[in-house]
C-alpha positions in Angstrom: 21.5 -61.7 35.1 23.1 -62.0 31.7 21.8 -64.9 29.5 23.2 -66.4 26.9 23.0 -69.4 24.4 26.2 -70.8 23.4 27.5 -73.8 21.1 28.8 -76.8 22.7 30.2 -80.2 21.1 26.4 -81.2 22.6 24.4 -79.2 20.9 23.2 -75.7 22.3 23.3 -74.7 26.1 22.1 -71.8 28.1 24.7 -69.7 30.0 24.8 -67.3 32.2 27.7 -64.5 31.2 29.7 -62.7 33.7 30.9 -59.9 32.1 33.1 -58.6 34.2 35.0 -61.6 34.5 34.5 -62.4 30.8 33.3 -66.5 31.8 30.0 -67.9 30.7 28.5 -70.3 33.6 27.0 -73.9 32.3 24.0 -74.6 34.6 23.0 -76.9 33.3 26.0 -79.2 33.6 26.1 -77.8 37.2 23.1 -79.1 37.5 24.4 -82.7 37.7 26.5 -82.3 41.0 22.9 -81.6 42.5 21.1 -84.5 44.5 18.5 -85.0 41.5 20.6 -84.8 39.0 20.8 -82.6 35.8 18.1 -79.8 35.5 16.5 -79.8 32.2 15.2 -76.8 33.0 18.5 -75.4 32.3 19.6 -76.9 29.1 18.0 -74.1 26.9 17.1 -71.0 27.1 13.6 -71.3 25.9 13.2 -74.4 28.3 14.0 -71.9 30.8 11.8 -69.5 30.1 9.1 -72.0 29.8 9.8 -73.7 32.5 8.7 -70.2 34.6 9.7 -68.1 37.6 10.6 -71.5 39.9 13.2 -72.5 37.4 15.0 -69.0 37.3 15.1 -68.9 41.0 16.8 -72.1 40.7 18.8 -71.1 38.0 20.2 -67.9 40.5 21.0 -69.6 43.6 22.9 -72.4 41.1 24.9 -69.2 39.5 25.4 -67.6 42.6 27.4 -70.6 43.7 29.1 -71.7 40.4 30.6 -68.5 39.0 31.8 -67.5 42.7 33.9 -70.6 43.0 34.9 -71.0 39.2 33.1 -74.4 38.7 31.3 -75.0 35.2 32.6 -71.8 33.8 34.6 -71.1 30.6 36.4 -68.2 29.6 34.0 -66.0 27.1 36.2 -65.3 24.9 36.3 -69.2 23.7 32.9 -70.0 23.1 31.0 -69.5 20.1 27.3 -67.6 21.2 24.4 -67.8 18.6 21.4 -65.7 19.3 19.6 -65.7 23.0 16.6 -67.1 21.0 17.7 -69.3 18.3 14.2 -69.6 17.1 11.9 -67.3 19.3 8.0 -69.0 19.5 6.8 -65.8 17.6 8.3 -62.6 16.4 6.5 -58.9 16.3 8.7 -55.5 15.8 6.5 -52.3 16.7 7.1 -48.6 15.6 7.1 -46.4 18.0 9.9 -43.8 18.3 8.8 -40.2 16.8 11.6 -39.4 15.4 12.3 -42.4 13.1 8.7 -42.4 12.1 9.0 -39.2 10.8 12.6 -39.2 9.6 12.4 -42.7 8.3 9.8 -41.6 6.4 11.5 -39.0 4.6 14.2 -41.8 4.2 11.9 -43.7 2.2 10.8 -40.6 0.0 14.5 -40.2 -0.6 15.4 -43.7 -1.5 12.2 -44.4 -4.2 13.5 -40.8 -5.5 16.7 -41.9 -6.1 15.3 -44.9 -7.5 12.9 -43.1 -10.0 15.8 -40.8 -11.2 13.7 -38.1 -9.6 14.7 -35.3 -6.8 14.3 -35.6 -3.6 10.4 -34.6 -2.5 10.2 -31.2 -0.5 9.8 -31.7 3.3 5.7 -32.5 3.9 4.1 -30.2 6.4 2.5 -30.9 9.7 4.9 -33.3 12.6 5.2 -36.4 9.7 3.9 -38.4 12.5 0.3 -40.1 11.1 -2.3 -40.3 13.4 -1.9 -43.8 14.1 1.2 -44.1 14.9 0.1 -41.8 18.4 -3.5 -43.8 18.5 -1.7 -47.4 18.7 1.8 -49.4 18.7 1.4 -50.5 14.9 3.7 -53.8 14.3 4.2 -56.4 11.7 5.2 -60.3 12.2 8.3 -61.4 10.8 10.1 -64.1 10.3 11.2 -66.4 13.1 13.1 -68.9 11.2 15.7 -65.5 10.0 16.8 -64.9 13.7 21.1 -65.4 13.8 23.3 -64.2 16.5 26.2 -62.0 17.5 29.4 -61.5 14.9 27.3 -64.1 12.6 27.7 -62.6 8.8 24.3 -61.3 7.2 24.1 -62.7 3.8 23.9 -59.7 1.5 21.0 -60.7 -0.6 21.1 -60.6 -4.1 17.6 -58.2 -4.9 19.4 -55.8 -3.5 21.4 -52.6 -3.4 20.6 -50.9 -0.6 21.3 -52.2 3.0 21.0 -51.0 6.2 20.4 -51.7 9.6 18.1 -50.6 12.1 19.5 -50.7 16.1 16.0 -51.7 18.3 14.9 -52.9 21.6 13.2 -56.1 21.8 11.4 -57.5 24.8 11.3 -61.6 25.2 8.1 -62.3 26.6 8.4 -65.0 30.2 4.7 -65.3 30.8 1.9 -65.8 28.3 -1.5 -64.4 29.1 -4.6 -62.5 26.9 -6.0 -59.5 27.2 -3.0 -58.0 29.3 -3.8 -55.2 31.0 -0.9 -52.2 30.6 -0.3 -52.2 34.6 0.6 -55.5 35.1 2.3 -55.9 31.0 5.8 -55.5 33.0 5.6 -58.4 34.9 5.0 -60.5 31.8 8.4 -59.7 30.2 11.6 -62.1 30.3 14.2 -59.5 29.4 15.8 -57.6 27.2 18.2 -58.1 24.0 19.7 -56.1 21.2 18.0 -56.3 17.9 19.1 -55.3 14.3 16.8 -55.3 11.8 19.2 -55.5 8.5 16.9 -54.2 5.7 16.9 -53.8 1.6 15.7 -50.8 1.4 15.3 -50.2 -2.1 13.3 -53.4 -2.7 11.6 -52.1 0.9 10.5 -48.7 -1.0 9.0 -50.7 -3.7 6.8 -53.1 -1.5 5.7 -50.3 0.9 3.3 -49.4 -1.5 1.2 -52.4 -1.9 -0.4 -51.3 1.3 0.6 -55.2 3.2 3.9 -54.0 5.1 7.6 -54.7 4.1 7.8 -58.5 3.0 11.8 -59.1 0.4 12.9 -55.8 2.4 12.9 -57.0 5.7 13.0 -61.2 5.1 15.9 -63.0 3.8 18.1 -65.3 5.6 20.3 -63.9 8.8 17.8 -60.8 8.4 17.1 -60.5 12.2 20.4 -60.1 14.3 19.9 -60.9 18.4 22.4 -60.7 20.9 24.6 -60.9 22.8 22.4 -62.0 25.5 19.1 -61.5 27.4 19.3 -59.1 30.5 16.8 -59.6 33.3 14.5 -56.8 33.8 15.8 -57.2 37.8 19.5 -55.5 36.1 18.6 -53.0 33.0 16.4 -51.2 35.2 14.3 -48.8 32.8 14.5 -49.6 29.7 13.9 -45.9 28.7 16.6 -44.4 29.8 19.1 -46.8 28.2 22.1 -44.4 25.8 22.6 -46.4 22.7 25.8 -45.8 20.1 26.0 -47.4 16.5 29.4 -47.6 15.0 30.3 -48.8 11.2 34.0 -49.9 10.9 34.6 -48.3 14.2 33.4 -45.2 12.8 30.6 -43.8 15.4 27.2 -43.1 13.5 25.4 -42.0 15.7 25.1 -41.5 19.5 21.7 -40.7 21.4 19.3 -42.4 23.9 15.6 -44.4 24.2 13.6 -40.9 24.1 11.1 -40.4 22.0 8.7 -43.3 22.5 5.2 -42.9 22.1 4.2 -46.3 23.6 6.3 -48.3 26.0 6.6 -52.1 25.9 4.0 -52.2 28.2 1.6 -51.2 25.7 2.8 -53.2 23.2 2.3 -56.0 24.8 -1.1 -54.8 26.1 -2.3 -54.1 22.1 -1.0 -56.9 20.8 -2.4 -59.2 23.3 -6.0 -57.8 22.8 -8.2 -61.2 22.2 -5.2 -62.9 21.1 -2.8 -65.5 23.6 0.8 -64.5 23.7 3.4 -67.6 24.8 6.2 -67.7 26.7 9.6 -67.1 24.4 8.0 -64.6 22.1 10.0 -61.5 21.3 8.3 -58.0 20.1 11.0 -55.2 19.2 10.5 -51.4 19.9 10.9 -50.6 16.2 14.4 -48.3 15.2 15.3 -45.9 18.1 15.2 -42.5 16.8 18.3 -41.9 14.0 19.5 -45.4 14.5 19.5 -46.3 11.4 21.5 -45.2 7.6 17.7 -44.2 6.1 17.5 -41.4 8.4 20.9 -40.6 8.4 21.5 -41.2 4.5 24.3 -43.2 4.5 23.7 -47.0 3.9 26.1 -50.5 4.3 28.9 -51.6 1.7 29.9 -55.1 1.4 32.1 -55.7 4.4 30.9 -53.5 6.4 30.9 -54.4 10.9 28.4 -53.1 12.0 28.3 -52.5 16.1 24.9 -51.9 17.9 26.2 -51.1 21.4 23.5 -50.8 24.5 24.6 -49.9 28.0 23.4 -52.0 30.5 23.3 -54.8 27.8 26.4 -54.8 25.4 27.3 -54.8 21.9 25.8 -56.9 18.8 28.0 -56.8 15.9 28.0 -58.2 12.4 29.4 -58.2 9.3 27.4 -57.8 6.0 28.8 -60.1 3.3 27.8 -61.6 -0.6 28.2 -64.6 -1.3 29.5 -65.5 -5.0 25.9 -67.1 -5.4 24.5 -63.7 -4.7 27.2 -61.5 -6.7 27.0 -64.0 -9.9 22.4 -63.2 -10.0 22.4 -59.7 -8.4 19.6 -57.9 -9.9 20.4 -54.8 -11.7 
């Protein structure tokens, strides 16, 4: 299934989306032609997930029924859908592809360069890839409060010059558990979205080396882009084998695929929940699929700029990067 959360004159509602007939199903106000009356299980999607495996079953047999005949369903194309996980319970991004780990890296070298009025550093030896990057799925905790939704405009923020985006994977988490062993990790995960993880990379450069992660270059408001919905793991299939395209004003970027992991989602979620609880409605992203994103490519966003993460098996986030006058009027220099 295809989940989404959508805008209603009531507030927000979980939907399920059927893409090839391009209607989003309201269970939720199906729910009320059942004998009991409306589910609340299926107002929200983090009620949903909460709720556990019983409610989606439920949720399933009422979709089966309601987009088949037409009931409860609205035409996609007139509703207004905000992120999967308006404000996910916790948020982790990981960095695990080789290839941006080295490239992105190189990225970085070229940006403080630029920055410094130096040259560009020669090429380091060796794979580029640190040792710890292979020992263990590194990851930092962002900000939960930043998350927006599909063809929402990123506010451009005003410490910066140098925005880009990064196309990623990210796992919602269904079941909560500690100490999760790697074999059974699978079983704890929701489903799958589409994340971009807009970043100022020169004020990135400059933070990197205080040792503490990316903090300004990564958090600002509309920072972490969801969407458009949340496929079940029961329809992607394996997530490794997904092709993924990034297209800029409908110019393509760059096209390639999920290779390249050194840890899967599995082991993610196995690290991070070492002695530590994870809940239900958490997300953790893969970190940038290898050359998804302008640092290893060089090329970085203007003002304006629509930016189209497409997945297949999921779908397309876009957004649009934008300043407001606010921003324009205090830009640093």
């Amino acid at each position: 299934m295809k989940l989404a959360t959508y805008l209603t004159d009531n507030g927000q509602r979980l939907g399920v989306v059927d893409t090839e007939r391009s209607i989003i199903f309201d269970p939720y106000a199906a729910s009320s032609a059942q004998a009991g009356g409306r589910d609340e299980r299926l107002r929200t999607m983090e009620a949903l997930i909460t709720a556990g495996p019983d409610a989606l079953a439920d949720l399933r047999r009422l979709a089966a029924a309601g987009t088949s005949q037409g009931d409860f369903t609205t035409p996609l194309s007139e509703v207004r859908l905000l992120a999967p996980l308006p404000v996910p319970a916790q948020f982790r991004d990981c960095c695990v592809f080789e290839r941006h780990i080295r490239d992105g890296a190189a990225g970085m070298a070229r940006v403080s360069a630029r920055l410094q009025g130096r040259s560009p550093p020669e090429p380091a030896g060796g794979d580029g890839i640190p040792a710890v990057y292979r020992q263990l799925p590194v990851y930092y905790i962002s900000n939960r409060f930043n998350v927006v939704g599909p063809d929402a405009e990123i506010a451009w923020p005003g410490y910066s010059n140098i925005m880009d985006f990064e196309l990623e994977i990210a796992a919602v988490i269904g079941r909560g558990g500690r100490n999760i062993d790697a074999s059974q990790a699978a079983g704890h995960i929701f489903g799958y979205t589409i994340f971009n993880d807009f970043s100022a990379r020169d004020r990135q450069s400059v933070e990197m080396t205080g040792w503490l992660g990316p903090a300004k270059g990564k958090s600002f408001d509309g920072g972490n882009a969801f969407g458009p919905w949340i496929v079940t793991p029961d329809e992607l299939g394996d997530y490794r084998d997904l092709k993924v395209c990034v297209k800029v004003n409908g110019e393509e970027w760059i096209r390639t695929d999920m290779r390249g992991m050194l840890h899967g989602f599995e082991d993610m979620i196995a690290y991070i929940s070492r002695d530590e609880t994870l809940h239900p409605a958490e997300i953790i992203a893969s970190g940038t699929v290898g050359g998804c994103c302008g640092l290893e490519l060089d090329r970085f966003l203007a003002y304006g700029d629509v930016i189209e993460l497409d997945v297949d098996r999921i779908g397309i986030l876009r957004n649009t990067v934008r300043m407001s006058r606010d921003d324009a009027s205090r830009r640093e220099t």
